[in-house]
C-alpha positions, 0 to 999 in steps of 0.5 A: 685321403680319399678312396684310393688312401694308399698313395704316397706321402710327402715326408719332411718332404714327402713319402712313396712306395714301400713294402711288400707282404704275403701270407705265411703259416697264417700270419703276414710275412714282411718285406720292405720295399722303398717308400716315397711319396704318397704321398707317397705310395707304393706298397705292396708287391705283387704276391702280396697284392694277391694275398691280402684278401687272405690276410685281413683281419676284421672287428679285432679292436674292442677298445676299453673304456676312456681314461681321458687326458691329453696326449701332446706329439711334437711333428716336424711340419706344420699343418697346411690344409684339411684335404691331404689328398690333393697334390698341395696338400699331401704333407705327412702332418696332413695325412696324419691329422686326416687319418684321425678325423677320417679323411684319410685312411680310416673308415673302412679299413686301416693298415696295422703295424704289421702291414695288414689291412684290419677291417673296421666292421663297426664302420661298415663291411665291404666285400668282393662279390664277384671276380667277373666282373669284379664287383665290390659291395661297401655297407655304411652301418645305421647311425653313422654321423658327420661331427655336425650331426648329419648322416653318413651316406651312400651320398657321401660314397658316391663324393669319394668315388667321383673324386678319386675316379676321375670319371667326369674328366674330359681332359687332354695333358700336353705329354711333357708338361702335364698341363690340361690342353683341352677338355676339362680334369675336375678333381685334382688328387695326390693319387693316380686315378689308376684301377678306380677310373674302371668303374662304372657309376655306383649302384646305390642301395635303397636304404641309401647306405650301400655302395656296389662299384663295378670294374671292367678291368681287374683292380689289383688293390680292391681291398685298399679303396676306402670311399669316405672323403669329404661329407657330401652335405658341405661340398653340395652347399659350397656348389650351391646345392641343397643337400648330398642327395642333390649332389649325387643326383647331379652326379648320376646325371652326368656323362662319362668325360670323353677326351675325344669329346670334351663337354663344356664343363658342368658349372656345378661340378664345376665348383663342388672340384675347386672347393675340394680341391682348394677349400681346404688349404688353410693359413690360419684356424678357419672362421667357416667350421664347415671345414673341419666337420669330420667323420672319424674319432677326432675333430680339430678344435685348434691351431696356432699356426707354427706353434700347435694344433688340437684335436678332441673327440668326435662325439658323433663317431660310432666306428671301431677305433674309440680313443681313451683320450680326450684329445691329442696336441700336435706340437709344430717342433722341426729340430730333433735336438729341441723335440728331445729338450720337449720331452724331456721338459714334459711339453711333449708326450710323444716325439717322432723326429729324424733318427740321429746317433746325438737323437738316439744318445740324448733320448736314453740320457733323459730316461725316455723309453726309445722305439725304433725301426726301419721307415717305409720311405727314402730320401731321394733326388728328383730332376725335374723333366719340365726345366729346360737344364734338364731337357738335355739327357747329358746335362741330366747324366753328368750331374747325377755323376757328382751327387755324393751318396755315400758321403751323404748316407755317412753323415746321416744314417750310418751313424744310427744304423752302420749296416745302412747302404745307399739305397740303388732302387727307385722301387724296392727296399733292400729288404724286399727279395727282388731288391738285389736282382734288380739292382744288378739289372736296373743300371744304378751301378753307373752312380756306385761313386761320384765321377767328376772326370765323367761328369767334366767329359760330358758337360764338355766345358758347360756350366749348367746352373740347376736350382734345387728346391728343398726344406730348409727347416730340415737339417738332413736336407740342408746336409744333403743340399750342401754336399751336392752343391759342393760336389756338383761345383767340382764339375763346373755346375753352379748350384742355386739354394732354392730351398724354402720351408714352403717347399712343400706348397712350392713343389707341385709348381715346378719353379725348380730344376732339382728337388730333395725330399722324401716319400714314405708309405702306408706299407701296403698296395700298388698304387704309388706305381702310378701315382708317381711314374706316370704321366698324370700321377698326382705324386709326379712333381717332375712331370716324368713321362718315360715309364707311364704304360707300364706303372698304368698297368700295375694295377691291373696285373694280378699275376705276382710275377708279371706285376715284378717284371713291371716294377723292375721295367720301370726300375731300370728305365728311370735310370736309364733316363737319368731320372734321379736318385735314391739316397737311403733308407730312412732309420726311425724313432720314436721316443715317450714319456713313461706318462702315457701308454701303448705307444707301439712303432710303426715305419708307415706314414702314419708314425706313432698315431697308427694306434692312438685309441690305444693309447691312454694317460697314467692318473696321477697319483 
């Protein structure tokens, strides 16, 4: 992703906020929080926040040395562009296909399986070198290059920090549908440009590998910018430029977008933002390789567009996370019962598919070792603000009276792991401490059970029809839809399928009344808060505007108790006006061959590939 890589991401649909941390006899105590888009996403409460400085490991990873092979991994979604980070394009195999060529989530740092933030030092360093003001410090080190051989830059920095700051904007949002009024928004992002739009433009170093950015505000997740997106060189050529260098001159030329003051856009920048913003989406392997030059261990070399996608080495890369593998197949297979026949087949190595008691069943009865845990993310039900059915708060009110969550918790998750309950938080997981305080105070008691007598009383005869977008390639989804759909008709509300396997291109749109999807989280940070709550957050689908001060102000709360106080306003103001609903936890699984080694469980966006230069190949004999 871009710098600010810990948003949100969608799942099956898509992903969220999710956990919390803080330090404990020096080694980082967990506590889950809900995940959900974001691409989902949120991440870290506010103790943690505060504690992850003191947490971060550095320069722990000393891979051994390759033992080649191919490793294949069947994911449920097919891949859709090469920028996960624009609101398109935030999609979990994205996201996943950008945390291995460098776009997003790796650089700088990556999150483990514990939740820390690991500092890759044999990328580059960074560090706070001031608390007032702020001031952080990024050092590229000497002869880091791109997949195509060229440099990585300060030049390249500057790109990231320009994309996720949004610090050339001049625009004016209409307050309720989101669209641009006047002005112009160059760089459209997933993220919420929340903490980074502090910033003044970049000191750049001489040598032209450093970065020092400078915030007038406090930036609560500091640690988690990663300024490496997309290579400067290629975006400068598709705005008509000569080199990076160009580019950042271009940058460093231009005024601070003023809203009160809006300039005519800059030709230029103009079209380095559409290249990035939509350049990268793609339908079939790109006839322009520039679109796939990476920065990070692997590069795609393939893809078949619903079958599979192959990534081999980065020869070029010189950063911490070397892979012992030549190169990792992405395996396009939606059902979790034909993921289990692959594996067992030996047509895939590793699977990842929703957790089932059939799933867990079958994956033990053909002898594959089974990993499990809790996922930082959740199933949820989203209204959408913008359709007109759902101006009516009433309307809104009455059907979240008849969304049946328990039936729907009942048939997907109890039966992997019975001590599941429906989840009554937008914000926090049950496992985070504020979870049950929260609960008790945020009005989801009035949704404990389904009330059609409730819902008849304030539809008073209407008979609202709502369409609901959803993944029909998704069995849990097409569970969910069916069980509101037949609940909701009790009430006298006429449910439309709106569903699509293209639901993840088709959500940004809005053409929708109500959407079904999930958000999972990288597990660590705040910046989801934004992303999702407030009014130009890249993950708000549903164009909710009614929590918009406070999720801005999350990312410059540093005091942990504040920053809770917060989280819970915003908890208990999205049900107070009926903004959705959690349905659960997601359960996960990973099953694997006993072909291929050091495969470790991860509950963050980047499932199994969190640790792949770990992974390695048995030889056969």
């Amino acid at each position: 992703m871009l710098m600010v890589f810990l948003s949100s991401v969608r799942q099956n649909a898509r992903t969220r906020p999710a956990v919390s941390s803080s330090c404990t006899g020096g080694k980082l105590k967990i506590t889950r929080r809900r995940a959900r888009h974001a691409i989902a996403a949120i991440a870290i409460a506010g103790t943690a926040a505060l504690a992850l400085a003191a947490c971060t490991t550095s320069g722990t990873t000393t891979p051994s040395a390759g033992t080649g092979g191919t490793v294949s991994v069947a994911v449920v979604n097919d891949f859709t562009s090469f920028n996960s980070s624009t609101p398109q394009g935030n999609l979990d195999t994205n996201g996943q296909v950008g945390y291995l060529d460098g776009s997003y989530g790796t650089g700088f740092q990556y999150i483990d399986s514990d939740f820390k933030i690991v500092h890759d030092t044999k990328f580059g360093t960074f560090e706070k070198t001031s608390d007032s003001p702020q001031t952080v410090k990024y050092t590229l080190n000497k002869g880091l290059k791109w997949s195509d051989g060229q440099p990585i830059t300060a030049d390249d920095m500057v790109l990231a920090w320009a994309i996720g700051s949004g610090y050339y904007d001049s625009a004016t949002f209409d307050p309720t549908s989101g669209d641009v009024t006047k002005g112009t928004q160059y760089f459209q992002i997933a993220a919420s440009t929340a903490g980074l739009d502090a910033t003044s433009f970049p000191k750049v170093s001489s040598d032209n590998l450093s970065i020092t950015l400078t915030y007038s505000t406090p930036y609560v997740d500091w640690e988690l910018v990663n300024p490496i997106a997309q290579p400067a060189h290629i975006v400068a050529e598709k705005a008509g430029l000569k080199s990076a260098a160009d580019l950042t001159k271009l940058l460093k030329g231009l005024p601070k977008g003023d809203p009160s003051n809006p300039a005519a856009p800059d030709p230029t920048l103009d079209k380095a933002a559409k290249f990035v913003n939509t350049g990268y989406d793609v339908t079939a392997f790109p006839t322009d390789k520039t679109l796939t030059v990476s920065s990070g261990p692997f590069v795609v070399s393939s893809w078949t567009p619903g079958q599979s996608l192959t990534m081999t080495r980065n020869k070029y890369y010189a950063g911490g996370l070397v892979p012992k593998i030549d190169s990792i197949v992405f395996r396009f297979i939606g059902d979790a019962s034909a993921q289990v026949t692959a594996l067992q087949n030996g047509e895939v190595d590793v699977i990842n598919p929703q957790a089932s008691a059939d799933t867990l069943t079958a994956l033990k009865q053909a002898g594959a070792k089974v990993l499990t845990g809790d996922q930082v993310s959740y199933d949820h039900l989203d209204l959408n603000f913008g359709s007109p059915v759902f101006k009516d708060k009433t309307i809104r009110e009455a059907f979240l009276k008849t969304i049946p969550r328990q039936q729907i918790l009942d048939s997907i998750v109890t039966p992997v792991n019975p001590k599941a309950k429906v989840l009554d938080s937008q914000i926090f997981l049950p496992a985070n401490p504020p979870y049950d305080a929260t609960v008790k105070m945020n009005g989801s008691s009035a949704y404990d059970k389904v009330d059609i007598e409730g819902a008849k009383a304030l539809l008073k005869g209407a008979t609202p029809t709502i369409r609901i977008l959803y993944n029909t390639a998704n069995p849990n989804r097409v569970d969910e839809f069916q069980a509101i759909q037949a609940s909701a008709a009790k009430a006298g509300f006429k449910i439309v399928d709106a569903g699509s396997p293209q639901w993840s291109s088709l959500l940004p749109g809005g053409d929708y009344d109500a959407s079904l999807f999930g958000w999972i989280s990288p597990g660590a940070g705040t910046s989801a808060l934004p992303q999702l709550f407030s009014s130009q957050g890249g993950g708000n689908y549903n164009k909710y505007t009614g929590a918009n001060k406070d999720a801005l102000a999350t990312q410059t709360t540093l005091d942990p108790k504040k920053l809770i106080t917060l989280e819970q306003a915003i908890d208990k103001q999205t049900f107070t006006d009926a903004y959705g609903l959690p349905l659960f936890q997601l359960p996960g699984v990973f099953g694997t061959s006993t072909r291929v080694n050091g495969i470790k469980y991860m509950g963050n966006q980047t499932g199994p590939f969190w640790n792949f230069w770990e992974w390695s190949v048995k030889k056969s004999s």
